[in-house]
C-alpha positions in Angstrom: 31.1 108.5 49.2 33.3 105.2 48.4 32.8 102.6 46.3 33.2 98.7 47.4 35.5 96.9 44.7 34.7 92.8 45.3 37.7 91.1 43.7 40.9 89.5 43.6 44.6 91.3 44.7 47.3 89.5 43.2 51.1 89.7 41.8 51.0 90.1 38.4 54.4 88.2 36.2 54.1 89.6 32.8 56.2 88.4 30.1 56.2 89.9 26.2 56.5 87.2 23.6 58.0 89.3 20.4 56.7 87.4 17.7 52.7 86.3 17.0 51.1 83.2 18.7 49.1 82.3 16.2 52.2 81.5 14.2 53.3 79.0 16.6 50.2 77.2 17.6 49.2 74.9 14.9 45.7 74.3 14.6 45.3 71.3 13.1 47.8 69.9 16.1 46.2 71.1 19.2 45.5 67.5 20.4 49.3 67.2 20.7 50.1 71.3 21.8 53.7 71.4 23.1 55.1 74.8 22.5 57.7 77.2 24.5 57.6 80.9 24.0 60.8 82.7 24.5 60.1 86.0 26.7 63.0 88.1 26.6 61.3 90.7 28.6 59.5 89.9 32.2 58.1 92.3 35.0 56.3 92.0 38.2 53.6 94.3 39.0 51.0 94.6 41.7 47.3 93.9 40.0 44.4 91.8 40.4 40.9 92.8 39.2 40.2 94.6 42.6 43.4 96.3 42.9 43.8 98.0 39.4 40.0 98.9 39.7 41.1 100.9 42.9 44.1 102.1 41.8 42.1 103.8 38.5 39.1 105.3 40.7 41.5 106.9 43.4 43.6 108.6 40.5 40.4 110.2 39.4 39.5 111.5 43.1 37.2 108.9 44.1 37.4 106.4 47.5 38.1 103.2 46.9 37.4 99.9 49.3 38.7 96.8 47.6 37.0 94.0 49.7 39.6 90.9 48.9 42.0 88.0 50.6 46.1 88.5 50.6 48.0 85.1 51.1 50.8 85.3 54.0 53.0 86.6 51.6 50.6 89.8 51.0 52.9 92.6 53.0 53.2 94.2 50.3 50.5 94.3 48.6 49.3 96.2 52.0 52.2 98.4 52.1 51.1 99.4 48.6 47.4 100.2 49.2 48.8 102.0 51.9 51.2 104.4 49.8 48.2 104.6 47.8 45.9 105.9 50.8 43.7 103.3 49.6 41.9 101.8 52.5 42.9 98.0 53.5 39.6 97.6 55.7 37.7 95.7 53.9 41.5 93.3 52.9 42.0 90.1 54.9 45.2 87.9 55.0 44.6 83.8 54.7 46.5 82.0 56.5 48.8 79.1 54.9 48.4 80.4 51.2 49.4 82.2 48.9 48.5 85.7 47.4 46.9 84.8 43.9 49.3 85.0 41.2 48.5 85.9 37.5 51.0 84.8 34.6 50.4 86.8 31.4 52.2 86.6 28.2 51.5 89.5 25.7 52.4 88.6 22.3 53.2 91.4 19.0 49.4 91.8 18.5 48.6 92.6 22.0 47.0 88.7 22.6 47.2 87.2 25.8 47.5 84.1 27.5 47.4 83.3 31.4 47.9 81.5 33.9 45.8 82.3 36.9 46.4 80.7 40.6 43.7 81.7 43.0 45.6 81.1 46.0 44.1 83.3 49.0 41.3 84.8 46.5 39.3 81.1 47.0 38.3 82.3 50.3 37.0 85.7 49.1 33.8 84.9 50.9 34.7 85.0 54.3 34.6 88.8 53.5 30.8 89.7 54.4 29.0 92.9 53.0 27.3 94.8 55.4 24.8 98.5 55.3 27.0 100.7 55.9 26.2 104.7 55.1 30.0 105.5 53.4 29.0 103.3 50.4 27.1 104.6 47.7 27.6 101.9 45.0 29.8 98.6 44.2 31.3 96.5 42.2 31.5 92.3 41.6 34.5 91.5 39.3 36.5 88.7 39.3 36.5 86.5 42.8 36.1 83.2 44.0 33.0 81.6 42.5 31.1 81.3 46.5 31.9 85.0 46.7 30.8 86.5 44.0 27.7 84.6 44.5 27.3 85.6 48.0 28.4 89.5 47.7 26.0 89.7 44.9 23.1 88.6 47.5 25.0 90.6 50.2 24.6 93.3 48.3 20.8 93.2 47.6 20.1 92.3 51.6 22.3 96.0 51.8 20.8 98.0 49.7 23.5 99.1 47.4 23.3 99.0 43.6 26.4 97.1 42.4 28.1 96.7 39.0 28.0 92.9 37.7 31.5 93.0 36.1 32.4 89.2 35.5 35.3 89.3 33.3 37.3 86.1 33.5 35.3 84.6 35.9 32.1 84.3 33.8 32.7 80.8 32.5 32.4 79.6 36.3 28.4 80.1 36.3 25.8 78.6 34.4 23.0 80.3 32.7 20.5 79.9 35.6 23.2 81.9 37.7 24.4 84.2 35.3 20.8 85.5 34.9 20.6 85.9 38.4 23.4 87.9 38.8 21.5 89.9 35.6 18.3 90.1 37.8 20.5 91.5 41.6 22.5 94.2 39.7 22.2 97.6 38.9 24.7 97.8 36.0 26.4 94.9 34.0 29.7 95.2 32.4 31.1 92.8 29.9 33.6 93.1 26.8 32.8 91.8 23.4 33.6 87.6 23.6 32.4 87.8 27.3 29.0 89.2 26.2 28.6 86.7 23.8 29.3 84.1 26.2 26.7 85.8 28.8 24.2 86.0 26.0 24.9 82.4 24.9 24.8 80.9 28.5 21.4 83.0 29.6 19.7 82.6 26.4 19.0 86.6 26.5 19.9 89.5 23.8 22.3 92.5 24.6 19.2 94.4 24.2 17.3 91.9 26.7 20.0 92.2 29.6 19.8 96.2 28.9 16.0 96.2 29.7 16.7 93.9 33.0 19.1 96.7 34.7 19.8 100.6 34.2 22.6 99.9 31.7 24.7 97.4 30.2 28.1 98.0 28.8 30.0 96.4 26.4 33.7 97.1 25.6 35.1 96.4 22.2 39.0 97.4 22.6 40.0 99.1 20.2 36.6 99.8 18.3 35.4 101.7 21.5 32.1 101.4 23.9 28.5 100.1 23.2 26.4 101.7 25.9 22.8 100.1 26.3 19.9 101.3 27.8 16.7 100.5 27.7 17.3 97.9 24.5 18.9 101.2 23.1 22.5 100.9 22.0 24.8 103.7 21.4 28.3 103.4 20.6 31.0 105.6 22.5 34.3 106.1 19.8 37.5 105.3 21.4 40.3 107.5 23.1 43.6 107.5 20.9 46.9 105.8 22.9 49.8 107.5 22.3 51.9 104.2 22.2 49.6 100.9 22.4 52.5 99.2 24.8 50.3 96.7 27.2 47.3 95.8 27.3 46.9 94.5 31.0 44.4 96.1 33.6 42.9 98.7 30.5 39.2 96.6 31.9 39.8 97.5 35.2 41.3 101.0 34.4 38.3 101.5 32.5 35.7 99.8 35.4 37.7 102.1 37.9 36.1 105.0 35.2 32.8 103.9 35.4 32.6 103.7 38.8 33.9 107.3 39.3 31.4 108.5 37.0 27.9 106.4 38.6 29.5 108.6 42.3 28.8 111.6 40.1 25.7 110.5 38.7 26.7 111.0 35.0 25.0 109.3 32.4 26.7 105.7 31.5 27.9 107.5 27.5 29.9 109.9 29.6 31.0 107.5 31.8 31.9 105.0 28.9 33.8 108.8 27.5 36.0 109.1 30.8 36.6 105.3 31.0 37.9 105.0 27.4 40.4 108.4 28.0 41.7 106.6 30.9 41.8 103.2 28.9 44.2 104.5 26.1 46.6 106.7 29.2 46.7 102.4 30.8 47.5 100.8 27.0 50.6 103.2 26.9 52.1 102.1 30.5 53.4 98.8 31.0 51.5 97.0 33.7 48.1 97.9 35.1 49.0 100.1 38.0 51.6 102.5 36.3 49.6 105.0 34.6 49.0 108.9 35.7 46.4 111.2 34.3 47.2 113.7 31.7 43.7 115.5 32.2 41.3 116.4 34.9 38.5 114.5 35.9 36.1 117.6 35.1 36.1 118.2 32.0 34.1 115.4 31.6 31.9 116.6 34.6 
């Protein structure tokens, strides 16, 4: 059975900034902010929320159907998915733009700050979700704002219980529509400032938005997993890196994790156990689609 990963594909630039931003930026000057970062080391990698999602649940042995828009320059993103045997179905190319493009800079502490151009991924919605027998569950990360709104209905009219994952995108959607993403999904997803953002925006609890879906889970980095169920919290220790080298795609590398685990039908704690193993093999690789497993899949099974 497959899993349908709504999000964005995009070219990833990532630069490392050797010293600490916090030393440069100047609080009391931020009205005036001009700095320039010298990055003496800068890759390119294929990503995107939908892509590194995909990429982590078909190393684990799941299917994978990212559902997301490639600009004209998008070959090779296809060519990728293809030496992946990731399936490009659900992938359309937009004319007359370009393939969304995410600029990160990782400084000494693992901070980051990007620059994000949709491109392509602002016509995410002409994508449709459909019934159809091969998918057992999705996922909503990242989009365009009218197609995470629309898959998330799509996927109630379907039938098929979805992950609410907002990640970057949550500070496109008011409270109103953030609790009515709450009230279509199965599962929510958030990490620790973007749970405090849902709970300021929605007016509702951690332990609220537990008892509105099956389980909520929040990610705290390097602290490890809250798990809550029922208004019940339980907290999942981390997985040790052997190297903390980049930080980029460990959310997705961990989402692709969860997802494996809800095909299986584990419990979200083991799921959370898996997705945090996987997390710390992602923090050791530089960018988000590098990674191999060191383990199998079953002994968490």
């Amino acid at each position: 059975m497959a899993a349908l990963i709504c999000g964005s594909l995009a070219f990833d630039t990532i630069m490392t900034f050797e010293g600490r931003f916090a030393e440069q930026i100047l609080p009391d000057q931020l009205h005036i902010l001009n700095v320039s970062f010298l990055v003496p080391s800068l890759r390119r990698d294929f990503g995107g929320c939908a892509g590194n999602i995909a990429y982590s649940l078909k190393l684990l042995g799941g299917e994978a159907l990212p559902m997301a828009t490639l600009g004209t320059d998008g070959a090779e993103y296809l060519q990728r998915l293809s030496a992946l045997g990731i399936s490009d179905q659900f992938v359309k190319q937009v004319d007359g733009t370009y393939t969304a493009q995410a600029m990160i800079m990782t400084d000494r502490d693992n901070n980051q700050i990007t620059a994000f151009h949709p491109g392509a991924m602002m016509q995410a919605h002409v994508t449709r979700i459909t019934a159809d027998p091969r998918i057992r569950l999705g996922i909503i990360s990242p989009d365009g704002r009218d197609a995470m709104l629309e898959h998330a209905a799509q996927f109630v009219a379907a039938g098929i219980p979805f992950v609410f994952d907002p990640g970057q995108g949550l500070p496109m959607f008011n409270g109103a529509e953030l609790s009515q993403f709450i009230e279509q999904a199965t599962w929510v997803t958030v990490n620790d400032y973007e749970g405090k953002m849902l709970c300021d925006r929605t007016g509702l609890s951690l332990s609220d938005i537990s008892r509105k879906v099956q389980g909520l889970v929040v990610t705290l980095g390097a602290e490890g997993v809250d798990v809550w169920v029922a208004g019940e919290c339980i907290r999942v220790a981390p997985a040790q890196p052997a190297a903390v080298v980049d930080p980029t795609g460990c959310g997705d590398a961990w989402r692709g994790a969860l997802l494996f685990g809800l095909e299986q039908g584990w419990s979200l704690v083991r799921c959370a156990e898996l997705g945090n193993r996987v997390g710390a093999l992602k923090i050791a690789q530089r960018g988000p689609q590098n990674y191999t497993l060191d383990f199998s899949p079953a002994e968490y099974a």
